[in-house]
Structures are given as structure tokens and as C-alpha cells.
C-alpha positions in Angstrom: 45.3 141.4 101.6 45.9 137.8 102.4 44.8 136.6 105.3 42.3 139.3 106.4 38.4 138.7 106.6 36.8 139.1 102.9 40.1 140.7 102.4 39.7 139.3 98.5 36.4 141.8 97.8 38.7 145.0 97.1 41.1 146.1 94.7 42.7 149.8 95.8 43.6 152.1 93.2 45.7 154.4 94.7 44.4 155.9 97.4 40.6 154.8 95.9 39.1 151.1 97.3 36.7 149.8 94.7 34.3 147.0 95.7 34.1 143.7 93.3 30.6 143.4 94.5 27.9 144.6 92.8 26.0 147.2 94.4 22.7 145.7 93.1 22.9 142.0 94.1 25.8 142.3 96.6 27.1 139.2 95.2 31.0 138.7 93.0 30.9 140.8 89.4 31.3 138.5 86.5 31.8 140.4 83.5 31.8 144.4 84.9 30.3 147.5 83.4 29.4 150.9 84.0 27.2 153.5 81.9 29.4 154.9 79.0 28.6 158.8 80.3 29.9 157.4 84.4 33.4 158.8 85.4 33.7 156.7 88.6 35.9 153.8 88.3 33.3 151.7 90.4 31.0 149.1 88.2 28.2 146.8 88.4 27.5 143.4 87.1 26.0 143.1 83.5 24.1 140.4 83.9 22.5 141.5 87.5 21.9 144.9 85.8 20.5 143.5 82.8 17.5 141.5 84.8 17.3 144.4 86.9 16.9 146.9 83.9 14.3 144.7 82.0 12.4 144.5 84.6 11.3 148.2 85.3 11.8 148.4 81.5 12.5 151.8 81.6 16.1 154.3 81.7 17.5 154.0 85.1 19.9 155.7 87.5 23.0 154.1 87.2 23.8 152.0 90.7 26.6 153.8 91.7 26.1 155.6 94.6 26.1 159.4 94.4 26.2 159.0 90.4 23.0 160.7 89.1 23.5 159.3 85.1 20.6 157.6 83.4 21.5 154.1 81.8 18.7 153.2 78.7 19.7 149.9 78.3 23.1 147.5 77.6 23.9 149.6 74.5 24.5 152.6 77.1 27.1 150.6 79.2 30.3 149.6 78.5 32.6 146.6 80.1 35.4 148.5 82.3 
């Protein structure tokens, strides 16, 4: 809430917390995403993903801890 220390990083669903950083560059999402087989609410930013991804080149796990789905590329994600 207001006030509080980084108290604008979170949005609670519920009983669930979600982070609006991305667990890849720890910085603010922009435009957020997820793999389209993911059932966790949580996401990741496109863009940070994107450079990450091209960079191995190759199907990775999707950030999200505990989540063991593979990602091929954008056309796998969708914005959430």
C-alpha cells in the first residue's frame, strides 16, 4: 500500500502476491507475458525475455520459479 517501502512492486490477488518485477532482470515489466502452456498468474517481461531467449537461442524453462514449461520462442508466449 501507500506509504510502505517498495510498497508499489505488488499487486495481491486474493490471497496470492504477484511481483511486477521480472524475475529475469529484477527491474519494472513493461509489456508482461508468460508461456501460453504456464497456469501461474506470475509473468515476465517480453522484451527482457526476448534478449534473454535469443541469446541461448534455444527452448527455455520458462522463469517462473517452480514452473518446469519449455518456452521456443515469442510465438509460445502470450501478453497476460
Amino acid at each position: 500500500g501507500k506509504g510502505e517501502a517498495g510498497g508499489d512492486d505488488k499487486i495481491e490477488f486474493l490471497a496470492e502476491t504477484l511481483s511486477l518485477l521480472c524475475p529475469i532482470s529484477m527491474r519494472r515489466i513493461v509489456v508482461p507475458i508468460k508461456g501460453k502452456a504456464c497456469t501461474h498468474r506470475a509473468c515476465f517481461d517480453r522484451d527482457t525475455w526476448a534478449q534473454y531467449q535469443g541469446s541461448v537461442n534455444k527452448a527455455v524453462t520458462c522463469p517462473i520459479q517452480d514452473c518446469k514449461q519449455q518456452i521456443e520462442g515469442l510465438e509460445d508466449t502470450k501478453i497476460d
